[in-house]
C-alpha positions as CSV (number, residue, x, y, z in Angstrom):
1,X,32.6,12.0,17.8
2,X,31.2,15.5,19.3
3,X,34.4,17.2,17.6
4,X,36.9,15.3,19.3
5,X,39.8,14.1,17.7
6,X,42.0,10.6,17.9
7,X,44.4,12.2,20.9
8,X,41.5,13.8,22.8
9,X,39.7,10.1,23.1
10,X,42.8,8.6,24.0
11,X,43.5,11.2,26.4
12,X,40.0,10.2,28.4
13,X,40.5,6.8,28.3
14,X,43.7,6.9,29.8
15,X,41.7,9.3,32.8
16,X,38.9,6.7,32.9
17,X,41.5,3.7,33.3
18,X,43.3,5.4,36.2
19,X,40.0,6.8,38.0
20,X,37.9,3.8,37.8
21,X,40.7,1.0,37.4
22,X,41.1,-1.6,34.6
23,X,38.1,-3.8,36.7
24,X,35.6,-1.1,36.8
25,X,36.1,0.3,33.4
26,X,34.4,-2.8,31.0
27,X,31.2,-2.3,33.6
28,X,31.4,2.2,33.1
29,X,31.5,1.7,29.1
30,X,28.8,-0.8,29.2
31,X,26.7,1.5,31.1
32,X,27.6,4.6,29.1
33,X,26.6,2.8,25.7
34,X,23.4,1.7,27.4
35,X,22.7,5.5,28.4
36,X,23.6,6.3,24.8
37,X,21.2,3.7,23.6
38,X,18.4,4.8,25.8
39,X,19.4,8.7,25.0
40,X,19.4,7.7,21.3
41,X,16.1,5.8,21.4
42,X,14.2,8.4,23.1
43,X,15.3,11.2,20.6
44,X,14.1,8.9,17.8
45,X,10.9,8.8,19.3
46,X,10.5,12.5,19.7
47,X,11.3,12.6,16.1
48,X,8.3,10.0,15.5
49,X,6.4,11.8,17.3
50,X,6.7,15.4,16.0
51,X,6.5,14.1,12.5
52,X,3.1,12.5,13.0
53,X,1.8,15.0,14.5
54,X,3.0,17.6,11.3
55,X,1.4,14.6,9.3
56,X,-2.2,14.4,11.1
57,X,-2.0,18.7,10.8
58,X,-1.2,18.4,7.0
59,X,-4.2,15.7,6.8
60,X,-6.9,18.4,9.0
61,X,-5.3,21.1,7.0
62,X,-6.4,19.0,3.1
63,X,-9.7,17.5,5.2
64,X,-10.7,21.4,5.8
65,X,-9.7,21.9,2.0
66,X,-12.1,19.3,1.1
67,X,-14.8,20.2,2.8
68,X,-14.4,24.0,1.4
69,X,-14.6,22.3,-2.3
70,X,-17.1,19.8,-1.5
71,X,-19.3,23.2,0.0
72,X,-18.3,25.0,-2.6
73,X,-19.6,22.4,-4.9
74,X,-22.5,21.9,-3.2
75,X,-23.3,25.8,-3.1
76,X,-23.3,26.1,-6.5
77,X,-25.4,23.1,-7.6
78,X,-28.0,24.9,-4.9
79,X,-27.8,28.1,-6.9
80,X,-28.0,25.7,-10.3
81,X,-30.9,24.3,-9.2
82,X,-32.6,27.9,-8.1
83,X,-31.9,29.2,-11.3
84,X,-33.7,25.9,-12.9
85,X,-36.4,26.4,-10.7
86,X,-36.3,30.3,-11.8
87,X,-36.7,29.3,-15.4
88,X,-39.3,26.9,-15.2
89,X,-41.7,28.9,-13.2
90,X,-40.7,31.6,-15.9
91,X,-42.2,29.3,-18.5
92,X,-45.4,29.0,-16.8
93,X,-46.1,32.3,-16.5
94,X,-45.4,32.8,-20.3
95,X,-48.1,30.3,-20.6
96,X,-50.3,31.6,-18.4
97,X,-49.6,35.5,-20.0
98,X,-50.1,33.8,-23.2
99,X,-53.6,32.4,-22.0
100,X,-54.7,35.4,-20.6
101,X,-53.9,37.5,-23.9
102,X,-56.1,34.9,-26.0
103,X,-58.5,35.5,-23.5
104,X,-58.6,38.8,-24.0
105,X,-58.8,38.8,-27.7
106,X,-61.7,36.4,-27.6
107,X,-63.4,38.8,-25.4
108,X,-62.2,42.1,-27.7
109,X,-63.6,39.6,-30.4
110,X,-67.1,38.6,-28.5
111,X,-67.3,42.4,-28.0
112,X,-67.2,43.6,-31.8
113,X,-69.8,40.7,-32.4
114,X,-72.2,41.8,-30.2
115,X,-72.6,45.2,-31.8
116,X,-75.9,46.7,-32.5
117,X,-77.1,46.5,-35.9
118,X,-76.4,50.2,-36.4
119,X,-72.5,49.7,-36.1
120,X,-72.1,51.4,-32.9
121,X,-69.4,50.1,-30.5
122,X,-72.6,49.8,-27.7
123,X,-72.0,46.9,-25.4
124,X,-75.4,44.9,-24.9
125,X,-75.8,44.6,-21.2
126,X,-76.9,41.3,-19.3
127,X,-80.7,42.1,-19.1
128,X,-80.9,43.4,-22.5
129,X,-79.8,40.3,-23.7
130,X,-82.2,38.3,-22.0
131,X,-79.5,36.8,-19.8
């Protein structure tokens, strides 16, 4: 016990017999193991202590990873549903560029109807038409 051997212990118990007397002495060691209980007891609890308090940092330390997954996650289902978004407006505007190119080869084809009899390429304007 703290690096003392056998003759050492012997050698302070004889000291503590002849300094306190064989009536004090039971009443010292009771009191010393109690101070040694109380010592021990709050050292343990330190111990407790620090090691919840490295526990509740290790659980904010994986709470903050979480959170930078779960963002993570939710960023990139943002940016999925964005690029959905992207594509389906890029649909309908095929369909309206595909609407306004029939258009315009109905009107190319309404034009080359309306030729004079002659075979000119002369466009018959409103009033001519009676319109």
């Amino acid at each position: 016990m703290f690096g003392m051997g056998f003759s050492e212990i012997l050698l302070v118990a004889v000291i503590a017999v002849l300094f306190l007397g064989p009536d004090k002495l039971p009443e010292a060691m009771v009191q010393i193991a109690k101070f040694f209980k109380s010592f021990k007891s709050s050292i343990n609890e330190a111990k407790s202590s620090i090691e919840q308090e490295v526990k509740i940092q290790e659980l904010k330390e994986d709470a903050l990873e979480y959170k930078k997954q779960i963002t993570s996650v939710a960023n990139s289902a943002k940016k999925q549903l964005s690029l959905d978004e992207l594509e389906e407006i890029k649909s309908s505007t095929k369909d309206i560029s595909k609407s306004i190119q029939e258009l315009k080869e109905n009107a190319l084809s309404a034009k080359k109807s309306i030729q004079d009899p002659m075979g000119t390429n002369r466009v018959i304007k409103n009033d001519e038409a009676g319109i």
